[in-house]
C-alpha positions as CSV (number, residue, x, y, z in Angstrom):
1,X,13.2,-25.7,10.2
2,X,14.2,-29.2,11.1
3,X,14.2,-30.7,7.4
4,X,14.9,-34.0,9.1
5,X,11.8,-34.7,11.2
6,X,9.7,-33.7,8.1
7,X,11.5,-36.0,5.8
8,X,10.6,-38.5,8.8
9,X,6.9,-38.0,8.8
10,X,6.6,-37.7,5.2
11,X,8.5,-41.2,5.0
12,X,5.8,-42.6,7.4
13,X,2.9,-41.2,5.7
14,X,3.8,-43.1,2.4
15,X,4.3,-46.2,4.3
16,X,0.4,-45.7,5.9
17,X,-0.5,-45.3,2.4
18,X,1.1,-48.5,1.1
19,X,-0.8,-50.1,3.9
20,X,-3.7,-48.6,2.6
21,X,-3.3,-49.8,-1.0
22,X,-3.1,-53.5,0.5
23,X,-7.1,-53.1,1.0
24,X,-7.5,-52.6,-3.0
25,X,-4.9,-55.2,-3.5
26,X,-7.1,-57.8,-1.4
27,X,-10.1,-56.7,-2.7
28,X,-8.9,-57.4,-6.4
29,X,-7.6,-60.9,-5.6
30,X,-11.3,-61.8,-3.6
31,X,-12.8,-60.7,-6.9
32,X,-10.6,-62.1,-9.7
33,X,-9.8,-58.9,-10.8
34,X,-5.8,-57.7,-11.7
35,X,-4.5,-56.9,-8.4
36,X,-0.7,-55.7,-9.7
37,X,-1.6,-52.0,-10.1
38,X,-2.7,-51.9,-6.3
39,X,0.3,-54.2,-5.3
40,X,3.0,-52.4,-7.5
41,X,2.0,-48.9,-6.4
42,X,2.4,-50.6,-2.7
43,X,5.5,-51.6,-3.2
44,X,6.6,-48.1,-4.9
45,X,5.2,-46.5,-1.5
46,X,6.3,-48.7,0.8
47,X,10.3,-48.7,-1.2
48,X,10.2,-44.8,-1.0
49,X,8.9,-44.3,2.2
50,X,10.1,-47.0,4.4
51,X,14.2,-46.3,3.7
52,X,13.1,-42.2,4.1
53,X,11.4,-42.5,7.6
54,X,14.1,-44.4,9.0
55,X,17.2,-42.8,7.1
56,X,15.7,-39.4,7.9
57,X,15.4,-40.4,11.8
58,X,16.0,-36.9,13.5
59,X,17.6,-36.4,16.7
60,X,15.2,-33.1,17.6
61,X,12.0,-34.2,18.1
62,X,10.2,-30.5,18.5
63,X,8.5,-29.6,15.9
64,X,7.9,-25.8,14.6
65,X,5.1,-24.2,13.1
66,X,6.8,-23.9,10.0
67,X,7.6,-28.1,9.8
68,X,4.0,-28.4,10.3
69,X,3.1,-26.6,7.2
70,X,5.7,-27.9,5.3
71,X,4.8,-31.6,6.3
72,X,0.7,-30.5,6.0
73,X,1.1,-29.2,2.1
74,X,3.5,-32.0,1.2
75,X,1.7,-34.8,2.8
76,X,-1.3,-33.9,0.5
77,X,0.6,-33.0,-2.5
78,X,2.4,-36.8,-1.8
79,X,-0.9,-38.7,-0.9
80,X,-2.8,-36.8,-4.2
81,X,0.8,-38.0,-6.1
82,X,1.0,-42.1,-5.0
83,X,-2.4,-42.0,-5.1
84,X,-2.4,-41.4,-8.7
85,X,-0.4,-44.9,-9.4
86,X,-3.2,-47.3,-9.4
87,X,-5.1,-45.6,-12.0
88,X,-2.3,-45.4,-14.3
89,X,-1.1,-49.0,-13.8
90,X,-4.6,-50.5,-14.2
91,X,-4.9,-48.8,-17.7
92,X,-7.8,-46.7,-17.0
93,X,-6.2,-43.0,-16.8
94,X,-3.9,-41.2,-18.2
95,X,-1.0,-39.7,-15.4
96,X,-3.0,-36.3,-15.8
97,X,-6.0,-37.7,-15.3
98,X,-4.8,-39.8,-12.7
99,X,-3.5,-37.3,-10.6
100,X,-6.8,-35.1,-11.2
101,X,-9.0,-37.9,-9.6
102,X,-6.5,-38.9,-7.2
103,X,-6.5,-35.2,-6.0
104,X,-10.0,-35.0,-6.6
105,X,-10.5,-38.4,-4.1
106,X,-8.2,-37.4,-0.9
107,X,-9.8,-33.8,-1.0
108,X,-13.1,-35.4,-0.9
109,X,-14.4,-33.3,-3.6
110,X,-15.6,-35.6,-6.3
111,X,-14.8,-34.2,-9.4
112,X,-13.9,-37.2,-11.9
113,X,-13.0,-37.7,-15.4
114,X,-14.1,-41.5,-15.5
115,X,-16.8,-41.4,-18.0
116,X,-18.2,-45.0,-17.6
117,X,-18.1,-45.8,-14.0
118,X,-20.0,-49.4,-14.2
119,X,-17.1,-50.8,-16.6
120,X,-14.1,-49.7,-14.1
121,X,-12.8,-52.2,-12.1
122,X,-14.4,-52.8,-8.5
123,X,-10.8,-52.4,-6.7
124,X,-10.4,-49.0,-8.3
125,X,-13.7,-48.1,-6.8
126,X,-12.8,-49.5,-3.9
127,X,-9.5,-47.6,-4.0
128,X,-11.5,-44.3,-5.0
129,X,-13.8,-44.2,-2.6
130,X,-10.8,-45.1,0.6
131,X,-8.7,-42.0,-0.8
132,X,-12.0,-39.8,-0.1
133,X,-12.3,-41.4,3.2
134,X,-8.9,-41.1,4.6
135,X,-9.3,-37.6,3.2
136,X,-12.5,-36.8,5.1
137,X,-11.5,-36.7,8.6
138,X,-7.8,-35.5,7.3
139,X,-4.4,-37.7,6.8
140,X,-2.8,-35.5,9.0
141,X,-5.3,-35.9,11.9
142,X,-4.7,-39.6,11.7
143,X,-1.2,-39.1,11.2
144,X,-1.5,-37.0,14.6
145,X,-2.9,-39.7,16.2
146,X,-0.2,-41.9,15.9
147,X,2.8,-39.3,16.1
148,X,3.1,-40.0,20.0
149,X,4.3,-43.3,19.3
150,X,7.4,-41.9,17.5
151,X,8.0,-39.7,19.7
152,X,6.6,-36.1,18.0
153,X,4.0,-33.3,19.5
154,X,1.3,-33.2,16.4
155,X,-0.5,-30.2,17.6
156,X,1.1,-27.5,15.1
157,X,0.1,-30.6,12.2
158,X,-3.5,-30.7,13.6
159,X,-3.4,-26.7,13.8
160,X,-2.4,-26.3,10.5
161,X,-4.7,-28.6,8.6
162,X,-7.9,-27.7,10.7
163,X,-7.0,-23.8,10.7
164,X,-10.5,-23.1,11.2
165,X,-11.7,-19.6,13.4
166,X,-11.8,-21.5,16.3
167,X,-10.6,-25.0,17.3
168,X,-12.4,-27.5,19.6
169,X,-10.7,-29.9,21.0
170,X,-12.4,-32.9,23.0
171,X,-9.4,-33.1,25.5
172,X,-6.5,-31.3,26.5
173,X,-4.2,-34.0,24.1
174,X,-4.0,-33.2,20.5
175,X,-3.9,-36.7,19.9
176,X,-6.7,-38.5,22.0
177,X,-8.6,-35.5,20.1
178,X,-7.8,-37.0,17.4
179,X,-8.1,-40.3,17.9
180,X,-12.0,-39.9,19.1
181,X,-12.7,-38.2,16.4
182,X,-12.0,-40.9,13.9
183,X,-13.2,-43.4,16.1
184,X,-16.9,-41.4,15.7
185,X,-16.0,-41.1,12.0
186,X,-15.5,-45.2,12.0
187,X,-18.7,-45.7,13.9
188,X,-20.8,-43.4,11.8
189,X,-19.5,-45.1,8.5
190,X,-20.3,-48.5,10.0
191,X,-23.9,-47.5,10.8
192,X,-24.4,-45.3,7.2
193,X,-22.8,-48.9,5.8
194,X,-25.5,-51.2,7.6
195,X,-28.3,-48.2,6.9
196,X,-28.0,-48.9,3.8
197,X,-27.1,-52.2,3.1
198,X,-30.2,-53.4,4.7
199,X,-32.3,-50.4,2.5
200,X,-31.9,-52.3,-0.4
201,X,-28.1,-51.5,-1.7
202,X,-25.8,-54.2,-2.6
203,X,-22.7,-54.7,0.1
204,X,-20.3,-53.5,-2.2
205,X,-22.3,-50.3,-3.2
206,X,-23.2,-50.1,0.4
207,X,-19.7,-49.9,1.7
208,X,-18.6,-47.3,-1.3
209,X,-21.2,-45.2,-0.7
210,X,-21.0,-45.4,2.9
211,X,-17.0,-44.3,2.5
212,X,-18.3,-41.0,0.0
213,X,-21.0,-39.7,2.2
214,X,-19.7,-39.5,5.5
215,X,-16.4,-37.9,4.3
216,X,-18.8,-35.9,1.9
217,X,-17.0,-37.2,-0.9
218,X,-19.0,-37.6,-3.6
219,X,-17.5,-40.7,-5.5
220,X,-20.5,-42.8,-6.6
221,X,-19.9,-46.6,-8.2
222,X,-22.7,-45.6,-11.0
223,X,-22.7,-42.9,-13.3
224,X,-25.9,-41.5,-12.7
225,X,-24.8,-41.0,-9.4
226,X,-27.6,-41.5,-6.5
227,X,-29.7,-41.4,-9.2
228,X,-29.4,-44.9,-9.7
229,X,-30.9,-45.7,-6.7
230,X,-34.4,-46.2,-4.9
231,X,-35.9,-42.7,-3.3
232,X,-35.7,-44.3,0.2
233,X,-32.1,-44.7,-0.2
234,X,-31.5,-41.1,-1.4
235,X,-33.8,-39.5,1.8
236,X,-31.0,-41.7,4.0
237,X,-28.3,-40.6,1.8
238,X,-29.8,-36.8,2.5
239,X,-29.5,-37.7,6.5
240,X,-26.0,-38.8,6.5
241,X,-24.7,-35.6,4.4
242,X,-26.0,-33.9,6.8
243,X,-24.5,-35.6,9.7
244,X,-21.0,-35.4,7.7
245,X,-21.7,-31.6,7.4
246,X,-21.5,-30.9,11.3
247,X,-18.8,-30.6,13.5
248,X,-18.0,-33.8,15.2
249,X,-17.4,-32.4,18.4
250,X,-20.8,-32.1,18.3
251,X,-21.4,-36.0,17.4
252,X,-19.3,-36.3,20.5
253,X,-21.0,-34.4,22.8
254,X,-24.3,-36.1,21.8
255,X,-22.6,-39.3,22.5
256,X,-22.1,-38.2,25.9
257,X,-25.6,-36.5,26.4
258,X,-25.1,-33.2,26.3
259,X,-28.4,-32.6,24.4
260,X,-29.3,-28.8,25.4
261,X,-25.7,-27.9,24.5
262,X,-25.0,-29.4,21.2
263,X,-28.4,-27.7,20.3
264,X,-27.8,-24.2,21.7
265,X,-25.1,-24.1,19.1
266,X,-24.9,-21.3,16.6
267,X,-23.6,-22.6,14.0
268,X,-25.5,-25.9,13.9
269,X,-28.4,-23.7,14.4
270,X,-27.8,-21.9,10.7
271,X,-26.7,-24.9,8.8
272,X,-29.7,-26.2,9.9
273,X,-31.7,-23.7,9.1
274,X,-29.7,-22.7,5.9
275,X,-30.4,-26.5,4.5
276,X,-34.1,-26.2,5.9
277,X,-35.1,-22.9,4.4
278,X,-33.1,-23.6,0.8
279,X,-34.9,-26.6,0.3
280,X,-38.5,-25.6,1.1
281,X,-37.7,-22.6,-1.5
282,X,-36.3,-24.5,-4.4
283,X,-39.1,-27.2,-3.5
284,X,-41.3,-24.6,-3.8
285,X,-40.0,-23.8,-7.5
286,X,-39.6,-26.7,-8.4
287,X,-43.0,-27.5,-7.6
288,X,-44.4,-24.6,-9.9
289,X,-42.4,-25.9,-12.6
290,X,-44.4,-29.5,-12.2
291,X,-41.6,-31.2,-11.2
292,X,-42.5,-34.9,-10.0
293,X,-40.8,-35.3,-7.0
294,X,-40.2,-31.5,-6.0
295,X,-39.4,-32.1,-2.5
296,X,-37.0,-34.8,-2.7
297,X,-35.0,-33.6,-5.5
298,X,-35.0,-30.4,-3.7
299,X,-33.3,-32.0,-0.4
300,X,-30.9,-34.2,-2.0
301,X,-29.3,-31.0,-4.3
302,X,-29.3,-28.9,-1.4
303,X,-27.6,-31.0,0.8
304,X,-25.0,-32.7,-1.5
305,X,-23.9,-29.5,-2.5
306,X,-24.0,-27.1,1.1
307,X,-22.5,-30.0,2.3
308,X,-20.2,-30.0,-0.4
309,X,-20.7,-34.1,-1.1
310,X,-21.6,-33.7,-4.5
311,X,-23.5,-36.7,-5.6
312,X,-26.2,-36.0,-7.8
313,X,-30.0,-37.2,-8.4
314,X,-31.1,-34.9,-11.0
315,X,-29.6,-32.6,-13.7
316,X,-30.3,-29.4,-11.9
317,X,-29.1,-27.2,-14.6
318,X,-32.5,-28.4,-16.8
319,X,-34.4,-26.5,-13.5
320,X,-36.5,-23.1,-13.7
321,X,-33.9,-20.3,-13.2
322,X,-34.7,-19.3,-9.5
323,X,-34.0,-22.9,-8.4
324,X,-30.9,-23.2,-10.2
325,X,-29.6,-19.5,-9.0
326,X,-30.5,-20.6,-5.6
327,X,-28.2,-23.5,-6.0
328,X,-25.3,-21.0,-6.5
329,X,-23.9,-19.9,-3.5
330,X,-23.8,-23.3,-1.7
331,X,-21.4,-24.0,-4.1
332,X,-19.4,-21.8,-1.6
333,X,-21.1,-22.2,1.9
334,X,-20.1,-25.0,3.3
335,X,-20.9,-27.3,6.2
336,X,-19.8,-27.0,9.5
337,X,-16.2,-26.3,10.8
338,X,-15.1,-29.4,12.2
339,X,-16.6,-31.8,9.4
340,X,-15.6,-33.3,6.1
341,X,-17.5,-31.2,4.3
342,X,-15.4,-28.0,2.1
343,X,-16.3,-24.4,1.4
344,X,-16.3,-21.3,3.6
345,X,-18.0,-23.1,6.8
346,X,-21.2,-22.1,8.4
347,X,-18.8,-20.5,11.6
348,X,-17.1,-18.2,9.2
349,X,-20.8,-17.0,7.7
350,X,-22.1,-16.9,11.0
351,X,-19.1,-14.7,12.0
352,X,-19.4,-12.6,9.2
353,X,-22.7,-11.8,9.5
354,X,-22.9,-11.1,13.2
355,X,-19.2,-9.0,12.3
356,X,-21.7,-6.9,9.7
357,X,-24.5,-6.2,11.9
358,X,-21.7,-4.7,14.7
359,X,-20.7,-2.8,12.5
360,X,-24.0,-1.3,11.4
361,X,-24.5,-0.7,15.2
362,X,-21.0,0.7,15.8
363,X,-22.4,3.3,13.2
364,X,-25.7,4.5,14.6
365,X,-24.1,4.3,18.0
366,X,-20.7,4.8,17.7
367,X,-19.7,5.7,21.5
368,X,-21.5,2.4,22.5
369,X,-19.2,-1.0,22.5
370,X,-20.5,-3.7,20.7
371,X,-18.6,-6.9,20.0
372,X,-19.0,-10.1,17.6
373,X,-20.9,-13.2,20.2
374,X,-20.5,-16.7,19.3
375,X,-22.2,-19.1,21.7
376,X,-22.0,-16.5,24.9
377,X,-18.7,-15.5,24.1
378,X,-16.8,-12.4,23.0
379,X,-14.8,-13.6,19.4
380,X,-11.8,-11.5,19.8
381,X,-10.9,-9.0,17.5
382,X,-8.1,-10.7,15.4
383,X,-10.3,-13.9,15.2
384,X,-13.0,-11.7,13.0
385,X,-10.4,-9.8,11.0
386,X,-8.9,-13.6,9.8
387,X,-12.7,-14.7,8.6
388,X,-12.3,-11.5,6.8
389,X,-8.8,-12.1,5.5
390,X,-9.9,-16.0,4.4
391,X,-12.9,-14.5,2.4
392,X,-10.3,-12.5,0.0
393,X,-8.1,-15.0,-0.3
394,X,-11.0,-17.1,-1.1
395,X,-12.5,-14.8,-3.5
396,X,-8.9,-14.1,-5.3
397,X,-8.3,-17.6,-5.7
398,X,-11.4,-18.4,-7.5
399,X,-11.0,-15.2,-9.4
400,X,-7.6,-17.0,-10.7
401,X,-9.0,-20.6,-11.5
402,X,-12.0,-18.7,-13.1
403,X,-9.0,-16.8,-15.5
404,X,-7.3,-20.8,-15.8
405,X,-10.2,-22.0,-17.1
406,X,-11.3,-19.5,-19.0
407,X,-8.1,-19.2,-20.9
408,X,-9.0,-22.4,-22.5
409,X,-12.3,-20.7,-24.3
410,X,-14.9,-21.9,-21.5
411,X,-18.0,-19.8,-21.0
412,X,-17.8,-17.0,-18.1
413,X,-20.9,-19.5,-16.2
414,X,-18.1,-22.8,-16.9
415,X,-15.1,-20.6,-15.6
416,X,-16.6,-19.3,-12.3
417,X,-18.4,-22.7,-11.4
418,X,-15.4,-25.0,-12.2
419,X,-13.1,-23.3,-10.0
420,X,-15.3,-21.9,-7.1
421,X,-16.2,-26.2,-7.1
422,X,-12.4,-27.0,-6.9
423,X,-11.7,-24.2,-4.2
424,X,-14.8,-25.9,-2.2
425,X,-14.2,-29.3,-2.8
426,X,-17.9,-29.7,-4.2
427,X,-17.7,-31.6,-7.3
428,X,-20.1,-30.9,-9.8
429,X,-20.4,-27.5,-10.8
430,X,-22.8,-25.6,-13.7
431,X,-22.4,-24.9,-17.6
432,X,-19.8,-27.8,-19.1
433,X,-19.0,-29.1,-15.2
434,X,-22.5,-29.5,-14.3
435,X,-24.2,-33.0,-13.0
436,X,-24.8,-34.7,-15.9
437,X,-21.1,-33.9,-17.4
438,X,-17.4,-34.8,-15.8
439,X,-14.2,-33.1,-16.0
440,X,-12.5,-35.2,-18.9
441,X,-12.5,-32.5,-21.6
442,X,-10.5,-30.0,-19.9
443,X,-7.1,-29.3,-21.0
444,X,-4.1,-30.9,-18.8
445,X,-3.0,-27.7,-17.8
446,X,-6.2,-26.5,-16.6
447,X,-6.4,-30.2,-14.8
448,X,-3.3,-29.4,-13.0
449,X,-4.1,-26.2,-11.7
450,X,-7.6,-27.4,-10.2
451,X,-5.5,-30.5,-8.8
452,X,-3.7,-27.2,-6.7
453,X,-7.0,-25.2,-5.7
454,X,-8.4,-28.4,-4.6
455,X,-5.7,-29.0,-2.0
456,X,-5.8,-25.5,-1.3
457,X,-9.1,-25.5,-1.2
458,X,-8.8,-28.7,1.7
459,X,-6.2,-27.5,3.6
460,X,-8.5,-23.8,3.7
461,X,-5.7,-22.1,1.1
462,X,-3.5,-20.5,3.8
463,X,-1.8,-23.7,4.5
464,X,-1.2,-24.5,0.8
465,X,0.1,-20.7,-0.3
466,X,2.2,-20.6,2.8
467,X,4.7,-22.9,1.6
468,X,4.8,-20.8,-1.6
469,X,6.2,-17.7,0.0
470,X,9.8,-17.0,-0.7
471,X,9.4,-15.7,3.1
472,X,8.7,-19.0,4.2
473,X,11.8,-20.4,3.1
474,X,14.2,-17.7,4.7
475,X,15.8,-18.2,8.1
């Protein structure tokens, strides 16, 4: 393991973040605001980093697969850490609470314990809603984007916080991969930004919300959420969640035109359909309830949540029961691999449905060969057996949240919903979690321990629980 490099990286990713907190810091001063918390947690970034990235200069510039996950888990773990400051020094949380919305903000999953959003400060939402963007598209993907220019591969990093079934990369370089894919994440917030500035929103709401939903966030500047704002506004909120939710190699390809085969594509092809056909069926229920607007409040839960964004524009749980049950599993679903959006991914669904059907086949025809297709091609073998390892691991680690939480006397409905949410990065969740309630009243422990399924949760839980194997750490 070369302990140096990592120290290096880590050093540098505190000093991007100190140049991050200068945004807040401006921001505060343009509004009259107190601008020390932003500055002084700035200043502790840039006074810890700065002296580590240089001190820590390593002579071997290789890096290993086990540096990568080391420098992967503790880059989050830092970011979620120093992220935490500015709350604390403006007054407004708590350090637990701090680091529970800072966590919550760079895995982009929304969960907050700020009960009266419109009384914060506007550089704290400023500050909340930049965490949730840097963490959409990944830290580490921009930090692989720059890692050339010190002199370090970044293609273990990018491996090991995208560990999806199957990577796409746009070019044969990790790091012009990388780079296009922020520049597409840039553009799309830009034109989300103008969308809805000119819609109606104010600029400042505008850019917030145009920061939450393409890195399908879920940090609103109001506390009823999107439900605050005009109906046109949420039907272009719905269109941009779903953009978020799908893979931006597929943005890229329909930048360059390739129409027929971003469109031909399996997995767009269910989330599509997945978003289409849950929303025409809760509609449909909500409809027979006499619900007022059946088919607009059907799209926008369905979307925030399979997209795992998170914003809200109605308090589902006061819904028929078949609605509400439908609502369920897209707390674990997912967009797209290759998105900002959390959960299991459509690919890994997709996979482990066309995985089932083989094997019904292999067992009414067990001297024919079948194999799993994805797109016209063969998934190998050890690809389909890790979609089936990630769905324990998934399974086990919400089991264990679910026995966190309800250790502290929540309902069974409270338990399951609060950590399956933190595992996908969703936000709200049902029972004392759901949309019309926060976080706030958990117990700091409890707090804590979703802080670590959220990060798990971001970095798909391999890359987290990795680093907590005593195997890791042997020679």
């Amino acid at each position: 393991m070369n302990l140096l490099l990592d120290l290096e990286i880590l050093g540098w990713l505190l000093v991007g973040l100190a140049g991050l907190l200068g945004i807040p810091t401006f921001a505060a001063l343009v509004a009259g605001e107190p601008f020390s918390p932003y500055l002084l947690s700035a200043i502790t970034a840039a006074v810890l980093g700065l002296p580590l990235a240089i001190s820590a200069r390593a002579p071997n510039r290789r890096m290993r697969n086990r540096d990568a996950f080391l420098v992967v888990a503790g880059g989050w773990l830092v970011a979620s850490s120093f992220g935490a400051l500015p709350y604390v020094l403006s007054g407004v949380l708590g350090p637990v609470d701090a680091l529970f919305e800072s966590a919550s903000g760079f895995t982009t999953t929304g969960s907050t314990v700020m009960t009266d959003l419109e009384s914060a400060p506007r550089a704290l939402h400023l500050w909340r809603a930049l965490s949730q963007w840097v963490g959409g598209m990944g830290i580490i993907v921009f930090a692989v984007a720059i890692l050339p220019l010190l002199g370090i591969g970044g293609m273990q990093m990018f491996k090991a916080e995208v560990p999806g079934p199957i990577t796409d990369k746009l070019t044969p370089r990790v790091a012009d991969t990388a780079r296009r894919l922020w520049l597409i994440y840039v553009g799309l917030t830009g034109i989300a930004f103008l969308t809805f500035w000119v819609a109606g929103m104010g600029p400042f709401d505008a850019l917030c919300h145009a920061l939450t939903t393409l890195s399908t966030g879920g940090f609103s500047t109001r506390s009823a959420s999107l439900g605050a704002f005009s109906p046109l506004m949420q039907w272009l909120v719905v269109f941009f969640m779903l953009a978020a939710g799908m893979n931006f190699v597929l943005h890229h390809q329909l930048l360059m035109g390739r129409f027929r085969q971003v469109f031909r594509d399996s997995e767009l092809r269910f989330y599509l359909a997945t978003a289409l056909a849950w929303t025409g069926v809760v509609a449909l229920g909500l409809a027979s309830a006499g619900e007022s607007a059946p088919i607009r409040d059907a799209a926008f839960q369905v979307v925030s949540l399979l997209t795992t964004t998170g914003y809200g524009t109605a308090n589902y749980e006061l819904w028929p029961a078949l609605p509400q049950l439908l609502l369920v599993p897209l707390l674990a679903l997912g967009g797209m691999a290759g998105s900002t959006s959390g959960g299991l991914k459509s690919m890994r669904v997709v996979l482990g449905l066309r995985s089932f059907q083989v094997a019904l086949r292999r067992i009414i025809h067990p001297h024919a060969v079948h194999t799993v297709r994805f797109n016209d091609r063969a998934i190998a073998d050890d690809v389909i057996a890790g979609v089936g390892v990630f769905f324990i691991a998934y399974l086990l680690l919400t089991f264990l949240g679910s026995l966190v939480v309800g250790s502290a006397g929540y309902d069974v409905m409270t338990a399951v919903s609060t950590s399956l949410t933190a595992v996908s990065n969703v936000g709200p969740g049902f029972g004392a979690v759901g949309p019309a309630d926060n976080f706030a009243h958990l117990p700091a422990y409890v707090k804590l321990s979703l802080c670590l399924l959220m990060v798990a949760g971001r970095l798909e839980i391999f890359t987290l629980l990795v680093i907590f194997s005593p195997a890791f750490w042997r020679r």
